[in-house]
SEKESE-326627 format. One record per atom (N, C-alpha, C): x, y, z. Coordinates in steps of 0.2 Angstrom, whole numbers, padded with zeros to 4 digits, always signed. Each point is the difference from the previous one (the first is absolute). Last residue first. Layout:
N
XYZ...
//
This chain:
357
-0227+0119-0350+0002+0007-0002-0007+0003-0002+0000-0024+0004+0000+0000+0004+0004+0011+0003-0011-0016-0021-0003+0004+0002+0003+0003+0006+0009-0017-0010-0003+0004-0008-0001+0006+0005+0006-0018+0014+0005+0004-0005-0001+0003-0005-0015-0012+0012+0003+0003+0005+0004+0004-0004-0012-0013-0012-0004+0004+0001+0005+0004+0005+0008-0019-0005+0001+0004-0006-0005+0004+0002-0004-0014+0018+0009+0003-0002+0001+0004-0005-0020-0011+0002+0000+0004+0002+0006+0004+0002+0000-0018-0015-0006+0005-0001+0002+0007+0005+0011-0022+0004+0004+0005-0003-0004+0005-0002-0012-0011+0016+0006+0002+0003+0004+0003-0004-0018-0014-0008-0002+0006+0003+0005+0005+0002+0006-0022-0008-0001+0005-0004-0003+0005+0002+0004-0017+0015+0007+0004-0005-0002+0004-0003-0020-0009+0008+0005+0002+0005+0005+0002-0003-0011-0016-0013-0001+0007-0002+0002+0005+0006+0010-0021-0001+0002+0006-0005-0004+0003+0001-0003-0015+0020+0008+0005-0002+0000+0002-0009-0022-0014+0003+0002+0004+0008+0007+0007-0003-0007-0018-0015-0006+0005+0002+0001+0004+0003+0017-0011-0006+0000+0002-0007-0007+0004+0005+0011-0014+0013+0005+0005-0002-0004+0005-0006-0013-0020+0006+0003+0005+0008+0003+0006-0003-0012-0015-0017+0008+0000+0001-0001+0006+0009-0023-0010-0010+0002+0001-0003+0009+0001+0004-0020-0013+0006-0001+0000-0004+0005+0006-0005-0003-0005+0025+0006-0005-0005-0001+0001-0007-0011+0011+0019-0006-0004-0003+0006-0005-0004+0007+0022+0007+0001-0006+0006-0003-0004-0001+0001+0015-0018+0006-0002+0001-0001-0006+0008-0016+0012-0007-0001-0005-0006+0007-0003+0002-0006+0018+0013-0003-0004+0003+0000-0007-0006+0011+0019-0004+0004-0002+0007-0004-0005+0001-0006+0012-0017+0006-0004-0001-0001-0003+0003-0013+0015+0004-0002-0005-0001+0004-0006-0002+0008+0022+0008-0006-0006+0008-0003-0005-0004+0009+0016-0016+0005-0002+0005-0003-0004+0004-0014+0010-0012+0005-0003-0003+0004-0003+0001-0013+0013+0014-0004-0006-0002+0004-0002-0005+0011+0019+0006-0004-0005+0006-0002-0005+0000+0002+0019-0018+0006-0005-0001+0000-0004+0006-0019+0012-0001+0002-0006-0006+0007-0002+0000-0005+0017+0019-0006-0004-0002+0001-0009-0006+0013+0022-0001+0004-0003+0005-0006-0007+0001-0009+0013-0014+0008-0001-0002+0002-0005+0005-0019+0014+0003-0002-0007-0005+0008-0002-0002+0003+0019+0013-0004-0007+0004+0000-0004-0004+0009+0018-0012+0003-0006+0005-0002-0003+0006-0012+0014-0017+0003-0004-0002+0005-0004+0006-0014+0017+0006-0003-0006+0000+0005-0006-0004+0011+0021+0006-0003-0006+0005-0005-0006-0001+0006+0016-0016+0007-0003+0002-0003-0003+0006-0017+0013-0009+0001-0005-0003+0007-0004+0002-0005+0018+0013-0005-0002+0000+0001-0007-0005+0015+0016-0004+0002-0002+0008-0006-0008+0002+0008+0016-0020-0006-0002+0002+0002-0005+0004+0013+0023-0006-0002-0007+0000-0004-0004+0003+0006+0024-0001+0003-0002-0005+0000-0006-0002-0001+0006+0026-0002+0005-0008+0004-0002-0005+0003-0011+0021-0007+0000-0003-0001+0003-0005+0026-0006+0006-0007+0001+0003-0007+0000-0004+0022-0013-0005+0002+0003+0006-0006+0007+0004-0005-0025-0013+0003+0006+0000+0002+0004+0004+0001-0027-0001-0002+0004+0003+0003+0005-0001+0009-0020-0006-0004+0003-0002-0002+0006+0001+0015-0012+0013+0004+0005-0003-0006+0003-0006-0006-0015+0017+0001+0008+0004+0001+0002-0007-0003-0022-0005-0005+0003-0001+0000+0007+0004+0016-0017+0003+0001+0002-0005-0005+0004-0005+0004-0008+0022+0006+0002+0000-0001+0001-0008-0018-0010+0010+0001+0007+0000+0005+0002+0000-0001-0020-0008-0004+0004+0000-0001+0005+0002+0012-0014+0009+0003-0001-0006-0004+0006-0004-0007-0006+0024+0005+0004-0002+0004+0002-0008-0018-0017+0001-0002+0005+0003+0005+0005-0002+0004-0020-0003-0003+0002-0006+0000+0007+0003+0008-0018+0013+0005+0004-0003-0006+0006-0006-0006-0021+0011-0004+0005+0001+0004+0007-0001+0005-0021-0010-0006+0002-0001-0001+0007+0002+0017-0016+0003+0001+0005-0002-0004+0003+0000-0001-0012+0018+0007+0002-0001+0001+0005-0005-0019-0016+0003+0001+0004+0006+0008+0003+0000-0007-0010-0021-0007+0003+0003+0001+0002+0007+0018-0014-0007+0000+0006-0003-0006+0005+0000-0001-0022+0011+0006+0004+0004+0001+0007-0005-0016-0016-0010-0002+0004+0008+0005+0003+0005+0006-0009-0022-0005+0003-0001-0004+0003+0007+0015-0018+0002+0007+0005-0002-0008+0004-0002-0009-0018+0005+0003+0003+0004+0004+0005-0001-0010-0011-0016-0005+0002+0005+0004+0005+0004+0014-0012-0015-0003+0005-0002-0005+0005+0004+0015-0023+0002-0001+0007+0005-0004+0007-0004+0001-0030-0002+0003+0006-0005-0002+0007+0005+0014-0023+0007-0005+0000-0004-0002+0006-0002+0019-0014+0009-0001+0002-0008-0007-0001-0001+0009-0002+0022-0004-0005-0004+0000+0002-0006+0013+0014+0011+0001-0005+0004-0002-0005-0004-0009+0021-0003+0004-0001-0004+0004-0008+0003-0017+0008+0012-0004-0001-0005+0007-0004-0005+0005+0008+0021-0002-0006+0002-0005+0000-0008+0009+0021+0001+0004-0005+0003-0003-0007+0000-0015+0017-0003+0004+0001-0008+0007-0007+0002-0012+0006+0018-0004-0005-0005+0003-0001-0003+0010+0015+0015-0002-0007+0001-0003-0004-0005-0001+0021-0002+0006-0001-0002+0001-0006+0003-0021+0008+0004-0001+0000-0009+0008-0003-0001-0003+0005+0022-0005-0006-0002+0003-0003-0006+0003+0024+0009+0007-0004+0002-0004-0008-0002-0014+0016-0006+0006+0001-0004+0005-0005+0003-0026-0007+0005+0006+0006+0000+0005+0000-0003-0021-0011-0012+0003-0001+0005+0005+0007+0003-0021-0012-0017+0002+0008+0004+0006-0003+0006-0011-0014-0021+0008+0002+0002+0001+0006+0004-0018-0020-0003+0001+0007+0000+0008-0001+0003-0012-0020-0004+0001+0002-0005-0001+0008+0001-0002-0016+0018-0003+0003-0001+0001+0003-0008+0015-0010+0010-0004-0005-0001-0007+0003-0001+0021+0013+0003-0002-0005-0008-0005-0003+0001+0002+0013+0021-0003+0001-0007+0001+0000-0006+0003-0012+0019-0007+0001+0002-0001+0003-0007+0023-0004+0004-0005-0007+0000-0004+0003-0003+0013+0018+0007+0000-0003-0006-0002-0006-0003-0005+0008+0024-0002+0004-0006+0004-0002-0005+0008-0014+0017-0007+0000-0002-0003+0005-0006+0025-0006-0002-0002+0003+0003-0009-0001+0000+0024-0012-0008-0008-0001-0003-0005+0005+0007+0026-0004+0000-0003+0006-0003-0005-0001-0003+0007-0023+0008+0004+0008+0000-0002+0004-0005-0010-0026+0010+0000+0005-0005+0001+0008+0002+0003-0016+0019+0001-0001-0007-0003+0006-0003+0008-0012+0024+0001+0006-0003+0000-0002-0010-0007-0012+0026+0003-0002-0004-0001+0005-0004-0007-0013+0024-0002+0006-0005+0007+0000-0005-0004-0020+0016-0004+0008+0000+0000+0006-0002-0001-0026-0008+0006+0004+0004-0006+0006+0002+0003-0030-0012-0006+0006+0003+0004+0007+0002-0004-0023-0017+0006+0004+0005-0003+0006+0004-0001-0025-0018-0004+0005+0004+0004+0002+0006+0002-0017-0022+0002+0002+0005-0005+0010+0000-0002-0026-0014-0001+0007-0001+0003+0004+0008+0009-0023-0012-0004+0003+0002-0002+0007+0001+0015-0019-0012-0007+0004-0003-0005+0003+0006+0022-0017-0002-0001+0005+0005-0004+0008-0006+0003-0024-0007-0002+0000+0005+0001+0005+0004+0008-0002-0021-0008+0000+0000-0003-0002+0006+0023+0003-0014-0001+0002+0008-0007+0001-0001+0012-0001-0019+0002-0005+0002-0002+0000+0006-0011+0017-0014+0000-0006+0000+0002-0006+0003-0007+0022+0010+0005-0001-0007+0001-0007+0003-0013+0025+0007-0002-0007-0004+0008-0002-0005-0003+0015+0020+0002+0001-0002+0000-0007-0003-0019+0013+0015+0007-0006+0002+0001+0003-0009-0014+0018+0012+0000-0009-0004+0005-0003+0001-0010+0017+0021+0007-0001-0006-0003-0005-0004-0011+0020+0017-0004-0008-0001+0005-0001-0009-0002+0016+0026+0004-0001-0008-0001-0008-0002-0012+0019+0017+0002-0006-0002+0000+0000-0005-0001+0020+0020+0001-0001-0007+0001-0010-0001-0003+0022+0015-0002-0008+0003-0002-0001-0008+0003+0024-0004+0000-0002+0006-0001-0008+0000+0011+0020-0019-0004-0004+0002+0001-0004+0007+0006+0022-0013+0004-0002+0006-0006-0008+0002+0010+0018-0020-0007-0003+0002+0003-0003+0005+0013+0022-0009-0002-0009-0003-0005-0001+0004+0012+0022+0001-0002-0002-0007+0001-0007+0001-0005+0013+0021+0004+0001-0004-0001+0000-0005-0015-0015+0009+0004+0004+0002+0005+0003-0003-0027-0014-0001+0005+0004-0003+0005+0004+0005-0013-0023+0004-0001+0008+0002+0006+0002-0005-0018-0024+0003+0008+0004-0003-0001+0007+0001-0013-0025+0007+0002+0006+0000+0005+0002-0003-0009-0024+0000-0005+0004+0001+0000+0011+0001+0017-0021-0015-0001+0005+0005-0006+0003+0002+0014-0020-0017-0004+0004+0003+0001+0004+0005+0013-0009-0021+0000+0001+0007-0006+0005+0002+0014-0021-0019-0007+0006+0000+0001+0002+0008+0018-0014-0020-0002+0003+0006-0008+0004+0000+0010-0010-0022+0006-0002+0006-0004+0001+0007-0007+0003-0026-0001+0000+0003+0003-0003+0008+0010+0008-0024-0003-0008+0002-0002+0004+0007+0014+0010-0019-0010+0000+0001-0002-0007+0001+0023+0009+0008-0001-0004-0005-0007-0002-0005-0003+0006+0024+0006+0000-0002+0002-0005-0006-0019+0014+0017+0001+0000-0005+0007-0003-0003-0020+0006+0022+0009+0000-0003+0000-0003-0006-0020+0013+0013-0001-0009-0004+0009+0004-0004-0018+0009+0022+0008+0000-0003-0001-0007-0005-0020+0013+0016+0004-0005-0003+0006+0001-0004-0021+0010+0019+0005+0002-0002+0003-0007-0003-0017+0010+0016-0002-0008-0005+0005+0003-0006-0004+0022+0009-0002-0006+0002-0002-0006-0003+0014+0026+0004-0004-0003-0005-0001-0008+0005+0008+0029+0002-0001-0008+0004-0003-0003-0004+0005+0024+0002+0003-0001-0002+0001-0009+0002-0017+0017+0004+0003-0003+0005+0008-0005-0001-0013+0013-0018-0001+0005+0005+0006-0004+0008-0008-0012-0019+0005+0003+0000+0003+0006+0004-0010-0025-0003-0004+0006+0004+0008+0006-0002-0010-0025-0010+0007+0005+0001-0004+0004+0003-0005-0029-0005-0003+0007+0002+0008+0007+0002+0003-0021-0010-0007-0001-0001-0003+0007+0003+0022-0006-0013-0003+0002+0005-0005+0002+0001+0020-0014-0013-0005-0001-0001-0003+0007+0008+0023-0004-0018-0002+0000+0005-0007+0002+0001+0023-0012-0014-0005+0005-0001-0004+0000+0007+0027-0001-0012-0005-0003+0003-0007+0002-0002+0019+0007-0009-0001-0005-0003-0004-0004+0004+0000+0023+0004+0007-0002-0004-0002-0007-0003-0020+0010+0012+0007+0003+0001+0006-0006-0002-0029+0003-0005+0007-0001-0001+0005+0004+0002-0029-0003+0008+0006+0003-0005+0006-0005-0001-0027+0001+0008+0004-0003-0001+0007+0003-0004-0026+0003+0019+0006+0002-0002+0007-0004-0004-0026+0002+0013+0004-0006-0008+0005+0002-0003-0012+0019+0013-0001-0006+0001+0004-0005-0006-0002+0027+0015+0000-0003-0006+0001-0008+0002-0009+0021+0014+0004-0005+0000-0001-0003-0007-0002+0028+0009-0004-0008-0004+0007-0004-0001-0006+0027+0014+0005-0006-0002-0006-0006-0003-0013+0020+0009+0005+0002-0003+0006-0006-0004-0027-0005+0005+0006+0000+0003+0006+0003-0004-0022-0003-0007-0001+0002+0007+0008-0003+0005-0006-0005-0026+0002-0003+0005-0002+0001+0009-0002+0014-0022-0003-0007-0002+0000-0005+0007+0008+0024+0002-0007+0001-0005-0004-0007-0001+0022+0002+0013-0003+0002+0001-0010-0001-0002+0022-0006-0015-0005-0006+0006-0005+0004+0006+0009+0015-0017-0003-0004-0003-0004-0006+0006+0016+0015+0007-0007+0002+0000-0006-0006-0004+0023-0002+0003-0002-0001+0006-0007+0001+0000+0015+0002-0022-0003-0008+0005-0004+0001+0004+0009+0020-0007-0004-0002-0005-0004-0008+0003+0019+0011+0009-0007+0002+0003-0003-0002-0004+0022-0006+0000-0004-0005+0000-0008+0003+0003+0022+0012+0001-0001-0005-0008-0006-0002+0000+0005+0010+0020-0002+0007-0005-0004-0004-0008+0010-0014+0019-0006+0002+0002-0004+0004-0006+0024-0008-0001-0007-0005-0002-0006+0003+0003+0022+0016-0005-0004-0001+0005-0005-0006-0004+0016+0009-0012+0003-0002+0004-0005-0002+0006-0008+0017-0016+0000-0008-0003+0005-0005+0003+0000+0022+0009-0006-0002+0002+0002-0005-0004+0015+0014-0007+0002-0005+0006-0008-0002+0001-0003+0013-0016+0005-0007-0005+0002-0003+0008-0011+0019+0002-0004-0005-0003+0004-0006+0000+0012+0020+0008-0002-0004+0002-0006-0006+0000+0011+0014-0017+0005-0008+0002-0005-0001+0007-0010+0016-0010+0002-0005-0005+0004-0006+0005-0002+0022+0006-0007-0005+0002+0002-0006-0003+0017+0015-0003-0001-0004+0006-0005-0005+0001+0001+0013-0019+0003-0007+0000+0001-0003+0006-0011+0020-0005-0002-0005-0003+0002-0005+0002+0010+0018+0008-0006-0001+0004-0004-0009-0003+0018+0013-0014+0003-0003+0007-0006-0004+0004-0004+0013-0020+0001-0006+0000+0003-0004+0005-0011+0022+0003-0002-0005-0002+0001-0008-0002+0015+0018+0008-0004-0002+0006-0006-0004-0004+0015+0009-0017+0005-0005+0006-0005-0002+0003-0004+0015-0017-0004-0007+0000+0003-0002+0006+0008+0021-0002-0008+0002+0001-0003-0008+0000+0024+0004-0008-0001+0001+0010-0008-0003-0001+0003+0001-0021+0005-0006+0004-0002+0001+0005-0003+0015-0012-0007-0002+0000+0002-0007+0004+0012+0024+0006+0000-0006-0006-0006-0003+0002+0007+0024+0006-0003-0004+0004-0001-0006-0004+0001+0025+0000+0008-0005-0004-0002-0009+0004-0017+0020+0004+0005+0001+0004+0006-0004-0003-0018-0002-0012+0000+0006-0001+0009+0003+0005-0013-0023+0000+0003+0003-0005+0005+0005-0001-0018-0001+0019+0006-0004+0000+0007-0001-0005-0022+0011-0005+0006+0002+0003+0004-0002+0004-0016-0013-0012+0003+0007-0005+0005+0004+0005-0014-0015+0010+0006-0003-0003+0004+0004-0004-0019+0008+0011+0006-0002+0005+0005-0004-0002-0024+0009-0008+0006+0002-0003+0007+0000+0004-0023-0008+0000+0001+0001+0005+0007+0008+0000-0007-0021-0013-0007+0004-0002+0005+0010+0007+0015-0019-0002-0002+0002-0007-0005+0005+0002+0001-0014+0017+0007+0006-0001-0001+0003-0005-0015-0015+0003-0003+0005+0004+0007+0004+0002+0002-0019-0017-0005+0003+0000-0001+0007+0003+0013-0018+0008+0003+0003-0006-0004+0006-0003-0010-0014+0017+0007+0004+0001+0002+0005-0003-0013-0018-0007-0004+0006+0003+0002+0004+0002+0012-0018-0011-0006+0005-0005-0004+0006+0005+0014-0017+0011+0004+0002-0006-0004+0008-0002-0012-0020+0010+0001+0005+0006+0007+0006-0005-0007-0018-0011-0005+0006+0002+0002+0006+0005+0013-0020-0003-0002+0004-0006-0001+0006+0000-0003-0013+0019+0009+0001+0000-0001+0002-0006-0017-0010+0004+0002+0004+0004+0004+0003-0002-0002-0018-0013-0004+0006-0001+0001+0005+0004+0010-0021+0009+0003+0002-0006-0002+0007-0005-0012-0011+0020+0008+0004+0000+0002+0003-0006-0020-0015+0000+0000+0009+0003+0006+0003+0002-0002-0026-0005-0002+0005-0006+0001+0008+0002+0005-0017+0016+0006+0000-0007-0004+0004-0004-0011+0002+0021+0008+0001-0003+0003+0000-0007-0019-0012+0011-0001+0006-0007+0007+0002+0001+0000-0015+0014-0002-0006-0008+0001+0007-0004-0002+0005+0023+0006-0001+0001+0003-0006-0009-0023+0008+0009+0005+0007-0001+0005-0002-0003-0012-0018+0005-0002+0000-0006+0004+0010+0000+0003-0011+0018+0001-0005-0004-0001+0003-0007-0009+0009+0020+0006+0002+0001+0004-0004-0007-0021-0005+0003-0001+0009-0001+0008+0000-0001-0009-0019+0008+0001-0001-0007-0001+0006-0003+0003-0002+0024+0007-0002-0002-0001-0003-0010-0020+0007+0014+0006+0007-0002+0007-0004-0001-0019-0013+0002+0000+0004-0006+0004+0006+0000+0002-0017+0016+0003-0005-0007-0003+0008-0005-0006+0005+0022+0008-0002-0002+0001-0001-0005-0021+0000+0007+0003+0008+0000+0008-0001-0003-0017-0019-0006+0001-0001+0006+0003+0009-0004-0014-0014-0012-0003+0006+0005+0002+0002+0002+0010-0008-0023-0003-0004+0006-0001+0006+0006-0002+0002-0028+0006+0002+0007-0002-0004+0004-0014+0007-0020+0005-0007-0001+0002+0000+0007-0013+0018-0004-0003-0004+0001+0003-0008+0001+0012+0020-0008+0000-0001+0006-0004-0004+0003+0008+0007-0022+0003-0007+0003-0003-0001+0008-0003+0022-0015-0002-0008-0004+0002-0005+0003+0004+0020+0012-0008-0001-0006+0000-0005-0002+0023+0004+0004-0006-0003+0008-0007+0001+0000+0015+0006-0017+0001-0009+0000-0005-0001+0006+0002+0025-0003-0004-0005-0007+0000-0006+0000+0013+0013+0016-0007-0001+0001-0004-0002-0006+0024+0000-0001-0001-0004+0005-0005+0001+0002+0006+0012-0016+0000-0006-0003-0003-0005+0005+0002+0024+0005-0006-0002-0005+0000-0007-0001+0016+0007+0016-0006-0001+0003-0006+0001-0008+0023+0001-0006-0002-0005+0006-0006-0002+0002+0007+0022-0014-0001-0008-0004-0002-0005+0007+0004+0020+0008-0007-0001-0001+0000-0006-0005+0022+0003+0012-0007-0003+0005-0006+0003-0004+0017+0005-0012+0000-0008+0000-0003+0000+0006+0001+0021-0005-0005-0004-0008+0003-0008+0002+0006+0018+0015-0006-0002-0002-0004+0000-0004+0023-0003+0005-0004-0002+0005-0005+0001-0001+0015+0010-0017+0000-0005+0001-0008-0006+0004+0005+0025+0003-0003-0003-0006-0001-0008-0003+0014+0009+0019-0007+0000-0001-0005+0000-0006+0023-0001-0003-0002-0006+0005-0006+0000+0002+0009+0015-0014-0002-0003-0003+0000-0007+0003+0003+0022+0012-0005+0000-0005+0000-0005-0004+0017+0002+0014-0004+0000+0004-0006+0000-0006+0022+0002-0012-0003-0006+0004-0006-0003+0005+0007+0023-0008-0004-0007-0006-0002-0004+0003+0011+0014+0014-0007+0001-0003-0003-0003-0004+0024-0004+0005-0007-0003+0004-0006+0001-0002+0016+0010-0013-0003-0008-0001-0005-0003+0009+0007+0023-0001-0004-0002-0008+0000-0006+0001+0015+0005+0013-0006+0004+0003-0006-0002-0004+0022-0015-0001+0001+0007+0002-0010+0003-0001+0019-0021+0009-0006+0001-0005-0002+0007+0001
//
């Protein structure tokens, strides 16, 4: 890397840094004005609802950061007259974006690795239950789903502890009810349920010429392995009708969704919201450097900046709003989420090429 781009580089990191620890701490002391009297007393539970709701604004204040942080950089070389010479020295505008868009996208992807984390996905939940529950994790109840053509019944999930309770399997054969198996316990392993001291309670097999062996048998074992790849967080959060899941989850589902021919929009919408969505940032500034005059005199620097805040600004909430009507099911995954993305992408590509001499 040569001399210049560090110095970029160094300079558009800190600027960076501190617009997303001051976004952080604005959003995260405003929620705690308003939410604080809600909190349970304990020191713990309110700083891991501190650490929880940082870790929820993310998704909003990165993606700005990373804008802004663009503009003020950009800016104080301009004002500064240190891009002009840059130039001056045969210096392409290509080399001069590299450490912006490079830097961008790092941050970027490691956003997009954090959504692999259930901790990071689910800060939204934990606080919540914190705020209503006084307990980070919540047990869900009356649990009823389908796997393949059976169904299964569970009366308490703890998902945190990956273990559910009063546990039942109802077999299916031919839509005739064949077999039920109880379980006072079940632990998730691997990918299947590991139910414990289980009783299998069989119907007999009604037919007519043999009406004397009608009885119901009853079996008992010690554990027994069922529903595959029904992992607790993806339990807890269809049954909850939220689709925030992690990405390795959301591919999971999409599998065990198509299985049952049922519909993955939700899902396939929350896998693209953490994969495409945040792509916007870097996309963005790889195509709003090449705006930017090459110095202050002769142009209104002052209006070019406000116009692309309120730029970058509205196309944000046009895009985040998709994103949010796309995960509601109510409109195509691919039509909210991935084309305006695409279409950001060639925008700003044909801006790379008009402009990049």
């Amino acid at each position: 890397m040569f001399i210049y781009q560090k110095f970029l580089s160094r300079l558009y990191f800190k600027k960076f840094l501190l617009l997303f620890v001051s976004f952080e701490l604005f959003f995260v002391g405003i929620d705690l004005l308003k939410n604080l009297k809600l909190l349970p007393d304990s020191a713990n539970l309110q700083i891991l609802y501190i650490v929880n709701k940082f870790l929820e604004f993310i998704n909003f204040t990165l993606p700005l950061s990373l804008i802004f942080a663009l503009l003020m950089a950009v800016v104080q070389i301009i004002k500064s007259n240190e891009l002009v010479t840059l130039y001056s020295l045969g210096i392409s505008k290509v080399s001069v974006a590299k450490p912006f868009v490079f830097i961008s996208a790092l941050i970027t992807l490691f956003y997009i690795l954090l959504n692999t984390s259930p901790y990071f996905v689910q800060s939204h939940q934990n606080a919540s239950n914190i705020k209503k529950r006084g307990a980070v994790t919540s047990i869900s109840s009356s649990i009823f789903l389908k796997s393949g053509n059976d169904y299964a019944y569970i009366q308490e999930l703890n998902p945190a502890a990956k273990t559910g309770l009063n546990m039942k399997i109802f077999i299916i054969k031919n839509k005739d009810l064949v077999k039920i198996m109880e379980a006072k316990e079940g632990v998730f392993k691997n990918d299947h349920w590991e139910l414990k001291d289980i009783t299998v309670y069989e119907k007999p097999h009604i037919d007519k010429n043999r009406l004397d062996d009608l009885k119901l048998k009853i079996k008992t074992f010690k554990t027994k392995n069922v529903l595959y790849g029904f992992t607790p967080r993806i339990i807890d959060t269809l049954f909850q009708n939220n689709t925030k899941l992690t990405i390795q989850d959301s591919f999971t589902a999409m599998k065990l969704f198509k299985n049952q021919n049922l519909k993955t929009d939700k899902i396939r919408a929350n896998l693209y919201k953490m994969t495409i969505f945040p792509l916007f940032a870097p996309i963005m500034i790889f195509g709003l450097f090449f705006l930017f005059p090459t110095q202050a005199r002769g142009s209104n620097l002052t209006f070019f900046t406000m116009a692309s805040i309120f730029g970058s600004l509205a196309l944000w909430g046009i895009i985040f709003t998709m994103t949010k009507i796309a995960n509601n099911g109510t409109i195509n995954p691919e039509a909210g989420i991935l084309a305006p993305v695409s279409l950001l992408f060639f925008v700003a590509f044909y801006i790379y090429n008009k402009y990049k001499n």
